[in-house]
ZADO-1210 file (C-alpha; in nm, 4 decimals, padded with zeros to 6 digits):
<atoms>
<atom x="-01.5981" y="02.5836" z="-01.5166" code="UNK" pos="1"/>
<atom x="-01.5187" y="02.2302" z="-01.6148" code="UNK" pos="2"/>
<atom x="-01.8293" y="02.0610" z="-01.7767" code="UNK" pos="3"/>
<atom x="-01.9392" y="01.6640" z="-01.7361" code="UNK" pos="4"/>
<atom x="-01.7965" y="01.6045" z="-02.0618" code="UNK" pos="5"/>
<atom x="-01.4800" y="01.7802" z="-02.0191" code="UNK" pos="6"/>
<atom x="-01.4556" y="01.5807" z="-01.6515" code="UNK" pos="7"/>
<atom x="-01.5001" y="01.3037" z="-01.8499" code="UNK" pos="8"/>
<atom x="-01.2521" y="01.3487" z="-02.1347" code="UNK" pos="9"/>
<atom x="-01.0428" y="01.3688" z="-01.8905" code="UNK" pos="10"/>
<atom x="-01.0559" y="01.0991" z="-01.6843" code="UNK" pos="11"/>
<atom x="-01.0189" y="00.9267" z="-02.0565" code="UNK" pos="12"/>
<atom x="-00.7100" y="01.1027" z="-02.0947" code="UNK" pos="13"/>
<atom x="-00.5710" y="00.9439" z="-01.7538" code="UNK" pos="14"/>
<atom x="-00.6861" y="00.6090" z="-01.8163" code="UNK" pos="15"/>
<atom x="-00.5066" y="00.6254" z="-02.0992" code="UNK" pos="16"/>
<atom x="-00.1685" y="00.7116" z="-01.9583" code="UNK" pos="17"/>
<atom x="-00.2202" y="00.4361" z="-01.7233" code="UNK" pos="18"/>
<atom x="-00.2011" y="00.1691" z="-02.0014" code="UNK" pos="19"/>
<atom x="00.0675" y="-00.0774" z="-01.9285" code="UNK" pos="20"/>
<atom x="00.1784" y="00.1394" z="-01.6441" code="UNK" pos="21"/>
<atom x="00.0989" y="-00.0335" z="-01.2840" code="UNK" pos="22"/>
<atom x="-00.0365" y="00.0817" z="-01.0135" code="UNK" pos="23"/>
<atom x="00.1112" y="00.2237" z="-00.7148" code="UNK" pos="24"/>
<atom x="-00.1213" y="00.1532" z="-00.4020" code="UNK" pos="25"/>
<atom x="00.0567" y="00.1883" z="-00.0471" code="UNK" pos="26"/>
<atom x="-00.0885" y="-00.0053" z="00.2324" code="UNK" pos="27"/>
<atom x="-00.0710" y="00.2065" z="00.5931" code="UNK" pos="28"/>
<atom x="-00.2020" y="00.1984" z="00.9240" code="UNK" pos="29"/>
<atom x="-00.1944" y="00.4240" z="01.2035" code="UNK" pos="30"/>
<atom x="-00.0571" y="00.2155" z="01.4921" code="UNK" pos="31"/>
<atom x="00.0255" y="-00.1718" z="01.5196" code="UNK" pos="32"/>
<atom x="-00.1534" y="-00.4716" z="01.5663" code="UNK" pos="33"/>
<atom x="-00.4681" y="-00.3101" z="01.2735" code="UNK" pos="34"/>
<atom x="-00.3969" y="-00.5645" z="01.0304" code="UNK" pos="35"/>
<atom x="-00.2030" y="-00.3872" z="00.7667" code="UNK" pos="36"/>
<atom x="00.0153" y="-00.6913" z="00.6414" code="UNK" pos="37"/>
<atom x="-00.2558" y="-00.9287" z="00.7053" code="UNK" pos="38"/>
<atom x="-00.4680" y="-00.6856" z="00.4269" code="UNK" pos="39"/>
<atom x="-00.1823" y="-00.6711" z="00.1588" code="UNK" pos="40"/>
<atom x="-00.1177" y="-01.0638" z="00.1890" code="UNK" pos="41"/>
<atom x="-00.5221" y="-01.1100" z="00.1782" code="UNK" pos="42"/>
<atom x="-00.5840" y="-00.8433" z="-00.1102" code="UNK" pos="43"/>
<atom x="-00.2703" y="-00.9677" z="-00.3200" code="UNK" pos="44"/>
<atom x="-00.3943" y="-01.2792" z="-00.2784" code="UNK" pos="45"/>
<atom x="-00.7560" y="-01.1965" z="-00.4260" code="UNK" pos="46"/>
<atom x="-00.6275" y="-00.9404" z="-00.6968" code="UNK" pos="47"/>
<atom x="-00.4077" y="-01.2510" z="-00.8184" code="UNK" pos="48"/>
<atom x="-00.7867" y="-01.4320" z="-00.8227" code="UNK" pos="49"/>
<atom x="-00.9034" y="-01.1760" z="-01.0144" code="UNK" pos="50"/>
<atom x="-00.6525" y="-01.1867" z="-01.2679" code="UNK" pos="51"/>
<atom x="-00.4470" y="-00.9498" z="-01.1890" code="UNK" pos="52"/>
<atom x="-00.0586" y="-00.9904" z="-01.1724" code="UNK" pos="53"/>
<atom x="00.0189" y="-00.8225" z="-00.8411" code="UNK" pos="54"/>
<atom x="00.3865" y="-00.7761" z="-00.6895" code="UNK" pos="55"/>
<atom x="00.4213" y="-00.6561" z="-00.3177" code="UNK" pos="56"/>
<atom x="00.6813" y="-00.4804" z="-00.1852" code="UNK" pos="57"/>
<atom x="00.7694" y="-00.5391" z="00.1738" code="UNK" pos="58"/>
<atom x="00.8753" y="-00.2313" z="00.3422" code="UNK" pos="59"/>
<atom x="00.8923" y="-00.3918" z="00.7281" code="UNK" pos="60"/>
<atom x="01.1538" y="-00.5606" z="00.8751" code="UNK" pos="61"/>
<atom x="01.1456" y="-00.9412" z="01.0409" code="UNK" pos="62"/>
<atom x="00.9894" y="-01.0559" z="01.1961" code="UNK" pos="63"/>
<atom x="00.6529" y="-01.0759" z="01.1817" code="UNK" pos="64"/>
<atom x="00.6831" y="-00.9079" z="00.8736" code="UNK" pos="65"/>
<atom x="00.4965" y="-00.9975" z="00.5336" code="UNK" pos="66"/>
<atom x="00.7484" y="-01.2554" z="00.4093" code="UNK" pos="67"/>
<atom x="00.7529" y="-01.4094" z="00.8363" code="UNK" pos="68"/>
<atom x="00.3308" y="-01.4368" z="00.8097" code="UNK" pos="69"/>
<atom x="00.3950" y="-01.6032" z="00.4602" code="UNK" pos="70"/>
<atom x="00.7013" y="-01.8583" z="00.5967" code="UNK" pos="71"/>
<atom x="00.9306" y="-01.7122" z="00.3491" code="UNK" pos="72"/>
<atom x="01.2538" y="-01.6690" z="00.3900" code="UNK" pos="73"/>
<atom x="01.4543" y="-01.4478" z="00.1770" code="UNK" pos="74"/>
<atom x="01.8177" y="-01.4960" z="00.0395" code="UNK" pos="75"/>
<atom x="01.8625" y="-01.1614" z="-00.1770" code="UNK" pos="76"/>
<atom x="01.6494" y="-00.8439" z="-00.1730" code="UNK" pos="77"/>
<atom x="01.5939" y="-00.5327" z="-00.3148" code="UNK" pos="78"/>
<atom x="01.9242" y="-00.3730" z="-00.1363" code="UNK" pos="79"/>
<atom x="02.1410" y="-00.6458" z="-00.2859" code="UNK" pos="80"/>
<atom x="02.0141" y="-00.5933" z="-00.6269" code="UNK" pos="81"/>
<atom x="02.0783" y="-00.1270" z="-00.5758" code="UNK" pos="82"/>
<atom x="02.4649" y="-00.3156" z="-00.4551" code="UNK" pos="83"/>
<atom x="02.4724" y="-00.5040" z="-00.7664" code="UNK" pos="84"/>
<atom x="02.5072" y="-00.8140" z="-00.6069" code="UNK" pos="85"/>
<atom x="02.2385" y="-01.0087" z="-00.7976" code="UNK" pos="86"/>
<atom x="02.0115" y="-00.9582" z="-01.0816" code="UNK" pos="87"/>
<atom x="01.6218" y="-00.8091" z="-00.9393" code="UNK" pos="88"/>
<atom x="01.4926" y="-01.1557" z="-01.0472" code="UNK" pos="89"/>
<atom x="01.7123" y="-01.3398" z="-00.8037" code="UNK" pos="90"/>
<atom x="01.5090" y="-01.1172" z="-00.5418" code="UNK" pos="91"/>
<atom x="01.1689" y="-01.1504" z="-00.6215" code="UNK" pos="92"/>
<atom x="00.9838" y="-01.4622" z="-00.4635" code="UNK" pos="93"/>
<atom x="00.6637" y="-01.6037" z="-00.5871" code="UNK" pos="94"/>
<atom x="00.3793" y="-01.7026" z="-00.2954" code="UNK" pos="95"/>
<atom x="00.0007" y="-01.8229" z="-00.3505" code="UNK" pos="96"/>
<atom x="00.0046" y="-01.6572" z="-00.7213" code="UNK" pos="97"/>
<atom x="00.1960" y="-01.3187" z="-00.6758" code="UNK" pos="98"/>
<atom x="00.5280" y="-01.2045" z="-00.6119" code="UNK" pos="99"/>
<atom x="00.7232" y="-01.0281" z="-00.3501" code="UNK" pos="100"/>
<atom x="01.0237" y="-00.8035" z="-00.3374" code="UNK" pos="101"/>
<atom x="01.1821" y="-00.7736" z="00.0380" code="UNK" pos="102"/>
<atom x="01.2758" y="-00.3793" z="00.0520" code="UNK" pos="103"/>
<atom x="01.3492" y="-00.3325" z="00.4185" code="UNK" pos="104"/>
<atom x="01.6925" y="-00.2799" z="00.4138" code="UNK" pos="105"/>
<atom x="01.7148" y="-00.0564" z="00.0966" code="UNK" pos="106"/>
<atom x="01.4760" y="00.1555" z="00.2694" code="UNK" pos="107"/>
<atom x="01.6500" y="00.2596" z="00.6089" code="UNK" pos="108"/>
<atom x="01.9602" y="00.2890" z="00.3779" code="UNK" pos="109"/>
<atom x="01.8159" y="00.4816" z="00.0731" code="UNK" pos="110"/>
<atom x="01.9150" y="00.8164" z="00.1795" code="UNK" pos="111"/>
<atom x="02.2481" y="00.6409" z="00.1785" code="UNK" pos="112"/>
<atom x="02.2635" y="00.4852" z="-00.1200" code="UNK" pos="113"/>
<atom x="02.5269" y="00.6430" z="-00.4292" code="UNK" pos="114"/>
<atom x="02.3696" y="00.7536" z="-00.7522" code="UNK" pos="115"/>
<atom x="02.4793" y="00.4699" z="-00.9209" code="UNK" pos="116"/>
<atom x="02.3102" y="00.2410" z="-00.6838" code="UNK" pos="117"/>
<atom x="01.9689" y="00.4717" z="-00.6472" code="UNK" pos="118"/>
<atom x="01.9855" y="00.4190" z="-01.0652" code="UNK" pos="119"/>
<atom x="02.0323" y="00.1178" z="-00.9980" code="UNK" pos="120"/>
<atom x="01.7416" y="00.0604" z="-00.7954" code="UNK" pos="121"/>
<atom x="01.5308" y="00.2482" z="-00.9487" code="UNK" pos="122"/>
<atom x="01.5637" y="-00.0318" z="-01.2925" code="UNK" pos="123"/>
<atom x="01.5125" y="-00.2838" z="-01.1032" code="UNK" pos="124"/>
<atom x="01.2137" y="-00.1397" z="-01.0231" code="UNK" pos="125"/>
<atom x="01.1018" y="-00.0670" z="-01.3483" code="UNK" pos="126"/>
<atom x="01.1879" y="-00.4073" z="-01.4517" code="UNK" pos="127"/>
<atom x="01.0397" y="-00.6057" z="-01.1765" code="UNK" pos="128"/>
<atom x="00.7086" y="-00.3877" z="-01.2343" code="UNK" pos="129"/>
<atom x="00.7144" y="-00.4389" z="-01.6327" code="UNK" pos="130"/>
<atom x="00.3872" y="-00.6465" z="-01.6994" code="UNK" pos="131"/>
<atom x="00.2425" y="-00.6238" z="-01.3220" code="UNK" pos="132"/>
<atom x="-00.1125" y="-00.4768" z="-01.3113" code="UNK" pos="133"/>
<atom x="-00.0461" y="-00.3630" z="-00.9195" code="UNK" pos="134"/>
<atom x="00.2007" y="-00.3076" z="-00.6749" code="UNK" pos="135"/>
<atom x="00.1153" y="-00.3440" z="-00.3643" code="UNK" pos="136"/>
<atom x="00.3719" y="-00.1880" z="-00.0719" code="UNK" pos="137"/>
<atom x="00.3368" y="-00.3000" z="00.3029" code="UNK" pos="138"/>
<atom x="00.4355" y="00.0061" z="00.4168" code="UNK" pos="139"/>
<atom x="00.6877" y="00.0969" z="00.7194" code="UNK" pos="140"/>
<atom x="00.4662" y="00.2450" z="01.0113" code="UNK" pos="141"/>
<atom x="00.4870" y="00.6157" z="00.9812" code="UNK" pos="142"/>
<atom x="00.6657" y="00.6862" z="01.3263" code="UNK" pos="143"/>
<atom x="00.9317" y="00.8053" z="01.4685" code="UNK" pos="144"/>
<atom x="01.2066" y="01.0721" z="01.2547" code="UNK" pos="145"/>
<atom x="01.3856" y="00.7831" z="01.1449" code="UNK" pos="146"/>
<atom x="01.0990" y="00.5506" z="00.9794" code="UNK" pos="147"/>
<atom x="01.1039" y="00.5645" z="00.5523" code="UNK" pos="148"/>
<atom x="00.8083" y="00.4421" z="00.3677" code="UNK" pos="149"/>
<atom x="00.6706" y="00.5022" z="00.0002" code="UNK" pos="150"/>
<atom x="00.3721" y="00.5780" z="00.2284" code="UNK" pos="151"/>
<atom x="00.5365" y="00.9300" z="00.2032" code="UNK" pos="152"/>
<atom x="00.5473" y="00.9176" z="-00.1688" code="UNK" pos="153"/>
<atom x="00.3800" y="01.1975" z="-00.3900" code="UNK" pos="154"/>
<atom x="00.1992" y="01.0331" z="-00.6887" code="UNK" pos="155"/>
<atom x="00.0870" y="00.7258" z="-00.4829" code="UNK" pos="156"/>
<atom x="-00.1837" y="00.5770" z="-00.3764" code="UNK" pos="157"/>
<atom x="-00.2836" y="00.5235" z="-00.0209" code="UNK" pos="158"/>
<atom x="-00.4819" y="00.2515" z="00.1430" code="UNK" pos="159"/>
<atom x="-00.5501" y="00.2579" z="00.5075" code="UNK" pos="160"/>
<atom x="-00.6569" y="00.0255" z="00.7444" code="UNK" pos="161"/>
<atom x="-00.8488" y="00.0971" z="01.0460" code="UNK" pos="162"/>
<atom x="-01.0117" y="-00.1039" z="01.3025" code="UNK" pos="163"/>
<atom x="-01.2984" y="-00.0196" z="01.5177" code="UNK" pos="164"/>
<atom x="-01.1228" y="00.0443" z="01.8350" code="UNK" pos="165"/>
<atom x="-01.1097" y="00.4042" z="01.9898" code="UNK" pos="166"/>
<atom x="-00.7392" y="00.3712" z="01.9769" code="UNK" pos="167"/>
<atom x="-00.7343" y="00.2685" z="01.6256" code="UNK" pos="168"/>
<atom x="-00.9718" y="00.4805" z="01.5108" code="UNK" pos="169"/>
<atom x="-00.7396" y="00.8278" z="01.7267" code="UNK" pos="170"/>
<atom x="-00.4282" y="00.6611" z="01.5302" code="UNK" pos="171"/>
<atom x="-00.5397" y="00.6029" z="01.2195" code="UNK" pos="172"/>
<atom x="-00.7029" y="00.9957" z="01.2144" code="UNK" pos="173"/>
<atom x="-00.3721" y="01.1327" z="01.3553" code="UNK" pos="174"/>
<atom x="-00.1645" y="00.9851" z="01.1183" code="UNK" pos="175"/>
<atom x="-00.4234" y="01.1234" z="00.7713" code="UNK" pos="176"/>
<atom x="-00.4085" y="01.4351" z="00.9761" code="UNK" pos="177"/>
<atom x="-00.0093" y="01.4971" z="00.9709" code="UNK" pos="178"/>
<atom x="00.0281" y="01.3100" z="00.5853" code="UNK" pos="179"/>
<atom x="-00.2635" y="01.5672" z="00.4842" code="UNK" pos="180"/>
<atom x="-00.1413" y="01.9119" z="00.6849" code="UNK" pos="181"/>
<atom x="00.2868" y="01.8151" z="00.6330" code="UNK" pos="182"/>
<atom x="00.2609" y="01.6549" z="00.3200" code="UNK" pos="183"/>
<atom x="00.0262" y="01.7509" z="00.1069" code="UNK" pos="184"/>
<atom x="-00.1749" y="01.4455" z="00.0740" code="UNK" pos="185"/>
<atom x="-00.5328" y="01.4208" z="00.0536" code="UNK" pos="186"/>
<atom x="-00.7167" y="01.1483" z="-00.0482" code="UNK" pos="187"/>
<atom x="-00.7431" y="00.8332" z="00.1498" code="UNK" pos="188"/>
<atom x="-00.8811" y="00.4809" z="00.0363" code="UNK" pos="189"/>
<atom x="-01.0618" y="00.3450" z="00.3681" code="UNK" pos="190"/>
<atom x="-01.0502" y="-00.0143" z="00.4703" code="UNK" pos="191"/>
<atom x="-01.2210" y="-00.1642" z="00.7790" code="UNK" pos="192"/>
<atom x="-01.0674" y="-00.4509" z="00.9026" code="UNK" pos="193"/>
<atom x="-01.1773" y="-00.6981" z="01.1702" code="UNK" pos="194"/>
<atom x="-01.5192" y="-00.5259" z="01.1855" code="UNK" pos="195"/>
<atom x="-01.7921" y="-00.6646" z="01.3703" code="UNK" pos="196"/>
<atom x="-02.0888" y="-00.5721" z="01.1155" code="UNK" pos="197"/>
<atom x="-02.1313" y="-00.3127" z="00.7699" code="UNK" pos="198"/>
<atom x="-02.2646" y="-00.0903" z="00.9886" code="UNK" pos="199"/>
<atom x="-01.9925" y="-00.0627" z="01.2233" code="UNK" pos="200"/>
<atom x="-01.7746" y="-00.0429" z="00.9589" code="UNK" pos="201"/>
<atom x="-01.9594" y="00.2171" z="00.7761" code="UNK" pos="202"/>
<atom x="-02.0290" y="00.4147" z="01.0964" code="UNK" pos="203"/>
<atom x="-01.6144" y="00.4340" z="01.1679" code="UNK" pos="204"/>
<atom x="-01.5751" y="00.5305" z="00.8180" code="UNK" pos="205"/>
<atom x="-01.8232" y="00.8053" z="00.8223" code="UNK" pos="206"/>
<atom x="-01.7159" y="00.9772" z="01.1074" code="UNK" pos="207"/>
<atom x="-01.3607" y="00.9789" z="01.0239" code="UNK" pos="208"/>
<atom x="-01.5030" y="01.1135" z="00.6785" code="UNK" pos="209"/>
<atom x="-01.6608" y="01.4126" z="00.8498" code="UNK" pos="210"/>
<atom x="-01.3880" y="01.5163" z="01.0617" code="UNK" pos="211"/>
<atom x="-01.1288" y="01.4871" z="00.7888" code="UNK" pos="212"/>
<atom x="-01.3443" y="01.6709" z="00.5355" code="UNK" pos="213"/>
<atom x="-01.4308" y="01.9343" z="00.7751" code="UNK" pos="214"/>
<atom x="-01.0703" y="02.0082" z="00.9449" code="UNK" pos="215"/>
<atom x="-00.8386" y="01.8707" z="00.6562" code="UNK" pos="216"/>
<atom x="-01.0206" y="01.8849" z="00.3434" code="UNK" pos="217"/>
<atom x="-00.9436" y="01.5666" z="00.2708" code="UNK" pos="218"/>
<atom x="-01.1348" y="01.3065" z="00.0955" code="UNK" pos="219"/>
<atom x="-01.1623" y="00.9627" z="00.2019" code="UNK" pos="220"/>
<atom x="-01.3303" y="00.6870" z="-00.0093" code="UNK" pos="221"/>
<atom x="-01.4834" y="00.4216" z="00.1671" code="UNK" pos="222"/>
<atom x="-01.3143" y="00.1058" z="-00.0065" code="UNK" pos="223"/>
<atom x="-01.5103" y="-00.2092" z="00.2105" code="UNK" pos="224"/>
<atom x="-01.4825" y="-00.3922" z="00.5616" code="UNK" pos="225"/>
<atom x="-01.3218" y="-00.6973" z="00.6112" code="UNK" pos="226"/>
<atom x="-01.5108" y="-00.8992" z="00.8996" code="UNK" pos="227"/>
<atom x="-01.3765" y="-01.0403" z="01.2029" code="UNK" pos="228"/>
<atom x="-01.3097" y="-01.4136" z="01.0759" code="UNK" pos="229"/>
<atom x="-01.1817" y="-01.7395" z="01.2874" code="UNK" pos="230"/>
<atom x="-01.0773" y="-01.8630" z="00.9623" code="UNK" pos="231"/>
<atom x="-00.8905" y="-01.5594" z="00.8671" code="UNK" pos="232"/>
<atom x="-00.7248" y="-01.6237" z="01.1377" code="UNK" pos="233"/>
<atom x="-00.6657" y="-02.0010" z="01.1303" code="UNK" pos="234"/>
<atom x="-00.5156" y="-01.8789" z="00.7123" code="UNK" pos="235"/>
<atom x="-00.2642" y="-01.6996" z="00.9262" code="UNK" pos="236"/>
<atom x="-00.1705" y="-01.9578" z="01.1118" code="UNK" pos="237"/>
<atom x="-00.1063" y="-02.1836" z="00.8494" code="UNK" pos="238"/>
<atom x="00.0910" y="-01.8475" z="00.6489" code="UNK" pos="239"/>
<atom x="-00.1453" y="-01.8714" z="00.3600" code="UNK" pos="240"/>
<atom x="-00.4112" y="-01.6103" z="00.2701" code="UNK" pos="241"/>
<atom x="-00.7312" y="-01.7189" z="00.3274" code="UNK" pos="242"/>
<atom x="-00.8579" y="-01.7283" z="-00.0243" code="UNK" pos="243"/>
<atom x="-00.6406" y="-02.0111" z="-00.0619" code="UNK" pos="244"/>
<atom x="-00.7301" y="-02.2047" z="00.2615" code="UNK" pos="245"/>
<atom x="-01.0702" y="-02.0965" z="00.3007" code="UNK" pos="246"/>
<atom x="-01.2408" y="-01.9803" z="-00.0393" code="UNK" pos="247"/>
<atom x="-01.5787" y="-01.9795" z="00.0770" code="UNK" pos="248"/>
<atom x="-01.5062" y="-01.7973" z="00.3971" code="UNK" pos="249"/>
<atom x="-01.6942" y="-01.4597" z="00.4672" code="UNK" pos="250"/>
<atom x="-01.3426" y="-01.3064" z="00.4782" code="UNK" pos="251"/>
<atom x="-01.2215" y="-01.4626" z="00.1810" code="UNK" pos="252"/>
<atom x="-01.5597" y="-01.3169" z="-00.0009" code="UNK" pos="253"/>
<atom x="-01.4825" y="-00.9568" z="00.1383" code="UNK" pos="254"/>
<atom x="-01.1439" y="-00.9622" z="00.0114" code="UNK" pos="255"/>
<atom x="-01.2821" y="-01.0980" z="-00.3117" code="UNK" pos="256"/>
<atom x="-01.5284" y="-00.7812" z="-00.3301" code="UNK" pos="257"/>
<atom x="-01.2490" y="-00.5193" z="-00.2470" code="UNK" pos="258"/>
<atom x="-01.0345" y="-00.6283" z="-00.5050" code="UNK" pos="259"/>
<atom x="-01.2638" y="-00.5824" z="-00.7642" code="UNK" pos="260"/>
<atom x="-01.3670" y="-00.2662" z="-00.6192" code="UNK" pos="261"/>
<atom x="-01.0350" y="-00.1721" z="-00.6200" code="UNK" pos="262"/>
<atom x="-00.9893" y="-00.2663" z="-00.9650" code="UNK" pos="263"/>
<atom x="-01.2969" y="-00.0647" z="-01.0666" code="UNK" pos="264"/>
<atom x="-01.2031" y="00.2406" z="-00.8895" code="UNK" pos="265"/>
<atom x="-01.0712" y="00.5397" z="-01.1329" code="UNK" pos="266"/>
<atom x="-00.7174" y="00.6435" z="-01.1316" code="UNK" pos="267"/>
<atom x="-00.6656" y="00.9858" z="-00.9411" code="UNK" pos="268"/>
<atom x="-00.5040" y="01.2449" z="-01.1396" code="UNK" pos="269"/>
<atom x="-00.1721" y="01.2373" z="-00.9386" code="UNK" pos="270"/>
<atom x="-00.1455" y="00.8853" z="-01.0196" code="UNK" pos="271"/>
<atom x="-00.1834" y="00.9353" z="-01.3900" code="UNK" pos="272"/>
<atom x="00.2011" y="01.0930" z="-01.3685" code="UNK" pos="273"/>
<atom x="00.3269" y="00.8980" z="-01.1131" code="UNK" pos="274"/>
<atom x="00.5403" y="00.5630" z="-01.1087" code="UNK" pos="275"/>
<atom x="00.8911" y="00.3983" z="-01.0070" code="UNK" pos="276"/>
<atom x="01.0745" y="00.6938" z="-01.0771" code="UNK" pos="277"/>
<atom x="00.8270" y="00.9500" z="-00.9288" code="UNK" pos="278"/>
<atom x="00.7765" y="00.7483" z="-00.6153" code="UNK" pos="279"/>
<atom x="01.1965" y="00.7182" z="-00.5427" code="UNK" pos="280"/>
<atom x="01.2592" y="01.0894" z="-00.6643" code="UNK" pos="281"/>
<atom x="00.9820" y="01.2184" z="-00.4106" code="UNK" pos="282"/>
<atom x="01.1559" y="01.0029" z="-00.1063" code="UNK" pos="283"/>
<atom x="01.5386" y="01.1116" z="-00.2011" code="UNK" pos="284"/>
<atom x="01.3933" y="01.4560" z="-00.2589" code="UNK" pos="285"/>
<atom x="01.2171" y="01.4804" z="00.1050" code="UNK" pos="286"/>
<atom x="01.5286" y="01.3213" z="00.2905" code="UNK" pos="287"/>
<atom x="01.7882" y="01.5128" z="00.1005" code="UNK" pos="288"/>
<atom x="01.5981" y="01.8337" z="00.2102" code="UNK" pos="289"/>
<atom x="01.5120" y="01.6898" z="00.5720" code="UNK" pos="290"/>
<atom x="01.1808" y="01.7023" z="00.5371" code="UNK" pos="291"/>
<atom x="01.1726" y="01.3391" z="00.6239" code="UNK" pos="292"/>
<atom x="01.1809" y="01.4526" z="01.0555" code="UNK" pos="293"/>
<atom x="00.9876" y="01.7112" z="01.0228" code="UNK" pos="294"/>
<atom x="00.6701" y="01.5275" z="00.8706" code="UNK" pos="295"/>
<atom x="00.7382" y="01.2607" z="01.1281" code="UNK" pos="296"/>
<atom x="00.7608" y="01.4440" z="01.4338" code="UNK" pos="297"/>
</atoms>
């Protein structure tokens, strides 16, 4: 039996392998149209207020992708740099005080990819992470037997946003429901986007919470709501995050809260061994033994 102290000791003992490592945190959602890349833009954006040096990692491919919402258009990315075609800092881009790696390509092709170029790609990784505090992935949707995302990463954390809709909410469950029973994963950070009231929100997590922990054993932690916001909207519009366009807005003040919950939040012990190399060793691993289809169908 593990006592308080001994719980605690090691919990020590993980925060201190996290020093000057960053932290993995993949962004998912269970169907389109939740908000997913509107919450990594919006939570980059307040981590970077925070003081926090954040890089995302677009997963998603244009348009209306991350870079599309930001009016960014990329000349190199991460599959250029696994080629060897350009350095990883000709790749990154810098928006509204973070930075962003386009990694759509490299993913559909990184079952392809030589060892040279997976080496390759997994420095650049390394190096593009080397003094950030979090990385942040917009993750691929997790359909279909051809999608890739870090979302199926072991060693990674996973944020997922849910809206109050009955079809979001059946998504959302389904998709914690086949990463939990196929892939071993089982604890979920919990965002509530576009909700009408803390209640709502709160009511939509609970219930999830229930069913999961009754049927999966899995944990989810409730992270925060974001409310719906005209201004949020009017942000994306204008392809800036809306702590930049509208700091005093009620969304801007959520996002502001979640990232320093976030930041608060202790490490879980499979993230205290995880990073770069973890992460790309787990995806080669599941594709190489077609395990890929199998969670995914």
């Amino acid at each position: 039996m593990q006592t308080k102290h001994g719980m605690d000791q090691a919990e020590g003992l993980r925060s201190l392998l996290m020093v000057n490592q960053t932290r993995l945190i993949t962004v998912v959602a269970g169907k389109q149209g939740i908000g997913r890349t509107s919450v990594t833009i919006n939570l980059a954006a307040a981590l970077a207020r925070s003081g926090k040096d954040v890089l995302v990692l677009d997963e998603n491919q244009a348009p209306n992708n991350l870079l599309d919402r930001l009016m960014l258009s990329p000349h190199r990315d991460l599959l250029d740099v696994a080629q060897g075609r350009c350095a990883v800092q000709q790749a990154v881009m810098r928006a509204q005080g973070f930075s962003i790696l386009p990694a759509a390509r490299v993913m559909c092709t990184l079952n392809q990819l030589h060892a040279v170029e997976q080496q390759r790609l997994e420095q650049a990784l390394t190096e593009a992470n080397n003094g950030v505090d979090v990385m942040l992935v917009d993750a691929a949707l997790l359909q279909g037997h051809l999608a890739v995302s870090s979302g199926l990463a072991t060693g990674v954390a996973m944020l997922v946003v849910v809206d109050a809709t009955a079809s979001g909410i059946t998504e959302t469950y389904a998709m914690i429901k086949r990463l939990a029973l196929e892939n071993a994963r089982l604890q979920f950070m919990i965002v509530v986007n576009k909700a009408g009231s803390e209640l709502e929100a709160m009511t939509v997590f609970e219930n999830m919470a229930r069913v999961a922990r009754n049927h999966l054993a899995a944990r989810l932690e409730y992270l925060g709501c974001v409310p719906f916001d005209a201004k949020l909207q009017r942000a994306t519009q204008l392809g800036r995050s809306v702590a930049e366009a509208f700091p005093s807005s009620s969304s801007a003040r959520a996002y502001l809260e979640l990232a320093q919950k976030l930041s608060r939040l202790p490490v879980g012990q499979d993230e205290s061994v995880a990073g770069i190399p973890t992460m790309l060793q787990s995806l080669i691993r599941q594709m190489g033994n077609g395990e890929m289809a199998r969670v995914l169908n």
